[in-house]
Residue, then its C-alpha position, 0 to 999 in steps of 0.5 A: x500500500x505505501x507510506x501513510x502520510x501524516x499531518x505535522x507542523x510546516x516549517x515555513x509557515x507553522x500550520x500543521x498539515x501535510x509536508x510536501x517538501x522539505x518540511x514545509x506544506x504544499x503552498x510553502x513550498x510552491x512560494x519558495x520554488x517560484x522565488x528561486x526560479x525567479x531569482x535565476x532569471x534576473x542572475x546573468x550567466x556565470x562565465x565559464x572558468x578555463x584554465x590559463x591555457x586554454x583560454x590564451x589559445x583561444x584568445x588567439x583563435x578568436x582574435x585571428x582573421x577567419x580562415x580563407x578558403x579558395x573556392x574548389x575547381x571541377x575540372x571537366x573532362x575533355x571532349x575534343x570541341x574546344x579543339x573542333x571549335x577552333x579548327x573549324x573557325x580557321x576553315x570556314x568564315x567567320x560569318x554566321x550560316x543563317x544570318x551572314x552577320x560577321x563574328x569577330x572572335x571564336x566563342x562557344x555560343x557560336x558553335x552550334x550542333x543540329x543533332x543534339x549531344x544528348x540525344x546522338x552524342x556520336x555526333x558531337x565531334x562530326x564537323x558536319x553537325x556543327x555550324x557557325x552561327x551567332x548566339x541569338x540565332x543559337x539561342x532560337x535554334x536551341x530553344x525557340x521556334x525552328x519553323x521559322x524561314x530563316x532555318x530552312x537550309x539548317x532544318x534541311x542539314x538537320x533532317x538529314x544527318x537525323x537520318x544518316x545517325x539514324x540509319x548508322x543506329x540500325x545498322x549496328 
């Protein structure tokens, strides 16, 4: 059954009744934990004691500059266009097939692929895939509207290496 509890004087306030906790009553006791945490909430916090070295390596820690670190570099692998690319700027005019407007420097934007890398990566360093074009006429080859009138002779180009990579597909 357990321990029977008696009624006996409280030390806090001196009327008898059930002691809850350290020889005081249920409301004694309630006032004196309210009080203590009370009294916690006003103290600032005690600053942690170190040892004497330690507390000069970390001064020295927090004192230096933070670390510097260089961003890190991916290397990508090769895959022979940068050499392609600049190959075919020597053979062919610096001019772009669609438009005819004149290049003045070799630029990545201005090689463009009809069939594309993902979907026939054989194809990716066949210099009869890649044409020299400005970047806007890239852009709108890559992402815009091919049906345009501008890009006939390159949909032409485009149909029929589909087909020549297609055939090669099949034959293997």
């Amino acid at each position: 059954m357990g321990i029977k509890p008696k009624k006996k004087p409280c030390t806090a306030c001196g009327r008898v009744d059930y002691i809850f906790s350290k020889g005081r009553c249920k409301k004694c006791a309630q006032k004196a934990y309210a009080e203590k945490a009370r009294a916690r909430v006003k103290e600032k916090p005690k600053p942690l004691t170190r040892s004497a070295d330690v507390l000069k390596k970390s001064r020295k820690l927090n004192t230096s500059k933070p670390l510097k670190r260089s961003p890190i570099k991916y290397r990508k692998k090769p895959t022979g266009e940068r050499a392609l690319f600049l190959k075919l700027w020597e053979e062919r005019e610096h001019k772009c097939q669609v438009t005819g407007v004149t290049l003045s420097e070799p630029k990545v934007h201005y090689f463009s692929h009809l069939l594309p890398k993902s979907r026939w990566p054989e194809a990716r360093l066949d210099p009869a895939n890649i044409w020299i074009v400005h970047e806007d006429v890239h852009a709108e080859w890559q992402h815009g509207d091919r049906s345009l009138p501008m890009f006939a002779e390159k949909r032409a180009a485009y149909e029929a290496l589909r087909i020549q990579y297609d055939n090669r597909d099949v034959k293997k």
